[in-house]
C-alpha positions in Angstrom: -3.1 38.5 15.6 -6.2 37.1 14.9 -8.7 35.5 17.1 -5.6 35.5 19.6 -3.7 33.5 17.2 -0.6 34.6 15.6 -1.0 35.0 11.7 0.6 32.6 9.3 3.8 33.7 7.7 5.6 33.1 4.7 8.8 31.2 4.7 11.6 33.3 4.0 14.2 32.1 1.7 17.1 31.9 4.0 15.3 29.7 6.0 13.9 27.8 3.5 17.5 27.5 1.9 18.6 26.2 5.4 15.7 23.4 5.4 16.8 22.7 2.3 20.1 22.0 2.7 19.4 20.1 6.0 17.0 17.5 4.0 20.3 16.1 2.4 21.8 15.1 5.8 18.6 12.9 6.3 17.5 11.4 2.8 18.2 7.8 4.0 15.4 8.0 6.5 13.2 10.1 4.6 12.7 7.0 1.9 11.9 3.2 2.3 13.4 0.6 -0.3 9.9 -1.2 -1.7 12.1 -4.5 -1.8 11.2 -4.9 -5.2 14.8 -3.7 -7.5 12.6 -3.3 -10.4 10.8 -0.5 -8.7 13.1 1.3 -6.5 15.1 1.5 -9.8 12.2 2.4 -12.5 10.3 4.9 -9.9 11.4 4.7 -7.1 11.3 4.1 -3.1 8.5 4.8 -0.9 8.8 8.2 0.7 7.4 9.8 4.1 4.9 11.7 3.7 3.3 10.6 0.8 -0.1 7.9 -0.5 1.2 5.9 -2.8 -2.2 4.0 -4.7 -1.9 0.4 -6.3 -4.8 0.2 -8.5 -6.4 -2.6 -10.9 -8.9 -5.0 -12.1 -10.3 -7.6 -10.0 -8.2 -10.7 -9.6 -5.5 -9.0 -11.2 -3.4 -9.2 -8.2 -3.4 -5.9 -5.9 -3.4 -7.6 -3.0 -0.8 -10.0 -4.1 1.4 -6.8 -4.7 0.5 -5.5 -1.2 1.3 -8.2 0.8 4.6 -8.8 -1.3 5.6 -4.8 -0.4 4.5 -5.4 3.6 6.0 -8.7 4.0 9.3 -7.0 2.7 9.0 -4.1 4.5 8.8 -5.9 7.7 11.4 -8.4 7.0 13.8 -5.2 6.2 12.8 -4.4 10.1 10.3 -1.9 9.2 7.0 -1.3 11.5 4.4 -2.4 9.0 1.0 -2.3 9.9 -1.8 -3.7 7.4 -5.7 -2.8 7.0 -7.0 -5.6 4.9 -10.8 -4.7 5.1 -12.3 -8.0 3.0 -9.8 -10.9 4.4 -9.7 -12.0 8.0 -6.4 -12.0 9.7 -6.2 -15.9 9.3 -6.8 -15.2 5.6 -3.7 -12.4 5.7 -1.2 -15.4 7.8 -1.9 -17.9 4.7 -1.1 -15.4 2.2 1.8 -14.0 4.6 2.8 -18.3 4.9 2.8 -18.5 1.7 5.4 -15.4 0.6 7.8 -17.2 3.8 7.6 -20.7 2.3 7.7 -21.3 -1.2 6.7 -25.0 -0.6 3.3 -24.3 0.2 -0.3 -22.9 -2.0 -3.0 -20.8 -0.9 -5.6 -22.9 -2.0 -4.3 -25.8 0.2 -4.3 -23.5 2.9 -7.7 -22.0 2.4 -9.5 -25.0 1.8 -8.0 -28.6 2.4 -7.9 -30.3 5.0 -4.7 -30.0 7.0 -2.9 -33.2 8.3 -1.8 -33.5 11.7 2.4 -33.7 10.3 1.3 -30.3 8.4 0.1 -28.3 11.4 3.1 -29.2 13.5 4.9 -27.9 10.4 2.8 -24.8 10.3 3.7 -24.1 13.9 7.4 -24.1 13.7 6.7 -21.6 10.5 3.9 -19.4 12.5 7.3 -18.8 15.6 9.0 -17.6 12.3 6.5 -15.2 11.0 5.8 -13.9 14.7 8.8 -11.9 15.0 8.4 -9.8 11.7 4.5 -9.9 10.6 2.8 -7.1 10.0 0.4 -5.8 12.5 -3.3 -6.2 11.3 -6.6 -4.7 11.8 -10.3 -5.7 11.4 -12.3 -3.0 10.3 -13.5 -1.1 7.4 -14.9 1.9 9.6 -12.9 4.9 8.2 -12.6 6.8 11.5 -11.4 3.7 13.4 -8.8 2.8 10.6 -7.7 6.8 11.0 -7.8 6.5 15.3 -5.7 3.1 15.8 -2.7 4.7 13.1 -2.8 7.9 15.0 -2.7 5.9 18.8 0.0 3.2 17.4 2.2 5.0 14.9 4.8 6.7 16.3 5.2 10.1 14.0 8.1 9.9 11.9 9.3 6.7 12.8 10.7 3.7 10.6 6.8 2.5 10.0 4.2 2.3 6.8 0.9 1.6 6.5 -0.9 -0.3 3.6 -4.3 -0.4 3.2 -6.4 -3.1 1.1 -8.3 -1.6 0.0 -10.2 2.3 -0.3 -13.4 1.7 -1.8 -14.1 -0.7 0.9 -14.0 1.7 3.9 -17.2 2.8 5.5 -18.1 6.1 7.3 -21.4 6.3 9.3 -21.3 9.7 9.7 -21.6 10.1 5.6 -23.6 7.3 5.2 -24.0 4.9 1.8 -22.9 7.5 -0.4 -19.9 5.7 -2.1 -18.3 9.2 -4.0 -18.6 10.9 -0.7 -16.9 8.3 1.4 -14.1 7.6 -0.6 -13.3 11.1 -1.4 -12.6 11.8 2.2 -10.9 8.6 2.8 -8.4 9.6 0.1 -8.2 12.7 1.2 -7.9 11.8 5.0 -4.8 8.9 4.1 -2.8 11.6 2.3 -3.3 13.9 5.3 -2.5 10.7 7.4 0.9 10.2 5.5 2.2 14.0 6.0 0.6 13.9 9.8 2.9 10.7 10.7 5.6 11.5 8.0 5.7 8.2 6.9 4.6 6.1 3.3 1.0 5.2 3.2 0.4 2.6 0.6 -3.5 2.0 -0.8 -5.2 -0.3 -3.4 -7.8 1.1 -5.1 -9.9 -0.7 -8.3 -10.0 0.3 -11.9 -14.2 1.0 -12.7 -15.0 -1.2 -15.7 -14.1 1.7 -18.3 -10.9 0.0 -19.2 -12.6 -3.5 -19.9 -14.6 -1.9 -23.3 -11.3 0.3 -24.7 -9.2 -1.6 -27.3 -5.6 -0.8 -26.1 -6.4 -1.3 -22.3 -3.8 1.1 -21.2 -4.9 2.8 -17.7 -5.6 6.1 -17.0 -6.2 8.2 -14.0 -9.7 8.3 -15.0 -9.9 4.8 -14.1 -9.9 4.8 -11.1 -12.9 3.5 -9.3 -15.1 6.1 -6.8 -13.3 9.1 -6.6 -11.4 11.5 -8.8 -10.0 12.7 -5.3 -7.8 9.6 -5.2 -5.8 10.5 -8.1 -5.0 14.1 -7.0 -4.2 13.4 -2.9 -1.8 10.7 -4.4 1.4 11.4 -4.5 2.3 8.2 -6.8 -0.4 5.8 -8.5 0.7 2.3 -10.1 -1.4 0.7 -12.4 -1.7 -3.3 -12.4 -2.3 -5.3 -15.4 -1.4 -9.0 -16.1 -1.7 -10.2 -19.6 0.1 -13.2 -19.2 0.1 -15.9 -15.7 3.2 -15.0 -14.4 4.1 -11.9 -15.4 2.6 -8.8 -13.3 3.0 -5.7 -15.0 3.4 -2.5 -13.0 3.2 1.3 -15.3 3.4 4.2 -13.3 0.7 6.8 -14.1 1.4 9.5 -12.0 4.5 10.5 -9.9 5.3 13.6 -8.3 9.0 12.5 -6.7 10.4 10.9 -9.6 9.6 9.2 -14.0 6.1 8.6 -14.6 4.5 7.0 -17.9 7.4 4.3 -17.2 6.8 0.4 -16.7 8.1 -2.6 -15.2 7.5 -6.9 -14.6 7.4 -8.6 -11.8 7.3 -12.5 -11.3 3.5 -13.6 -10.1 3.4 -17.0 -8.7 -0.2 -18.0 -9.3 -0.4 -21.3 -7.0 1.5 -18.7 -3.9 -0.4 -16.2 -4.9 3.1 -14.2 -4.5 5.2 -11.8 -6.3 8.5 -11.3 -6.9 11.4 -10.0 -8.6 12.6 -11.6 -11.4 16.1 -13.8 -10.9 
């Protein structure tokens, strides 16, 4: 005993072997299908547990790819709740309009002027959306983003989290210093993942390394803020787009599954959407 605590124990094999062998009655629950074929088949599903970080260039398209894995995830009937911490949540029901209704553009949404036919239109779409969006949230306050998943997540239930995106989040108790910050948001979304047992899901940006190397192939190094983000992750996918409609996702790191491995995805510039290629 110490300090009227028992001591930590090893596990013992037979009861490790036990665990083990248990795991296998429960693998469907214990991973989510992305809803994107070309990834559950190239590296696979999202798992409990684990941060899974989407990272790129600006304007590339991480949010794009975000919104296209929670809109999916809540159409499978998945609890999906979304921290989008530079869009408002009008901003997030355009882009969420958009993915439901291939008819309609983002920029028309954002900016024109909306007819009185359109918004009775957009009101028969909005009782659609209703039933499976994804829950938002306002804030880029790290401790807030970590209290409301804690008080509305349901430990080990059929929910993920996605968050838009890391170097955003503010802590005031750490103040303006950026490394700081984001290396104890990284760390505190991976220990959010295991504490809830369910995927966590996180854009991060590339820094502008990439822009002056000739091949512009990512590297973990690239990764904007933090080197603490590329070791509390359990999977990072890098986003590139060489060409309009073709997103390209290469897997850098993966600890359940092939890394260095690649795949496309369709991106619909006036939707602002992606999807899998038909």
């Amino acid at each position: 005993m110490q300090n009227g605590k028992e001591t930590p124990k090893f596990i013992e094999p037979e009861e490790a072997r036990i665990r083990w062998l248990k795991s296998f009655d429960s693998k469907a629950g214990r991973y989510f299908p992305s809803g994107f074929k070309a990834q559950d088949q190239t590296v696979g599903a999202l798992l409990r547990g684990t941060l899974t970080v989407i990272c790129a260039r600006p304007g590339i398209g991480k949010t794009a790819f975000l919104f296209a894995l929670a809109y999916r995830q809540a159409r499978a009937g998945v609890q999906t709740y979304f921290y989008n911490l530079e869009m408002s949540v009008e901003g997030m029901w355009n882009r969420l309009a958009c993915l439901q209704d291939e008819s309609l553009r983002l920029k028309e949404l954002n900016e024109e002027e909306i007819s009185d036919e359109k918004k009775a239109r957009l009101a028969e779409l909005s009782a659609e959306l209703v039933t499976f969006s994804p829950r938002f949230f306002e804030s880029t306050e790290a401790r807030e983003i970590f209290a409301a998943a804690q008080a509305a997540i349901e430990p080990s239930s059929q929910s993920v989290l996605f968050l838009d995106y890391i170097g955003l989040m503010t802590d005031r108790t750490i103040g303006p210093d950026r490394y700081k910050v984001v290396t104890e948001a990284a760390r505190c979304l991976s220990e959010l993942a295991r504490r809830l047992n369910i995927p966590v899901v996180a854009a991060q940006q590339f820094n502008q390394a990439i822009e002056g190397r000739s091949d512009k192939i990512p590297n973990l190094s690239d990764l904007a803020d933090s080197a603490e983000i590329s070791k509390t992750a359990s999977m990072v996918l890098a986003l590139t787009r060489e060409e309009d409609d073709i997103l390209n996702v290469f897997c850098m790191k993966n600890r359940n599954g092939p890394m260095r491995v690649s795949y496309g995805l369709r991106f619909d510039g006036p939707r602002v959407a992606v999807e899998d290629w038909k």
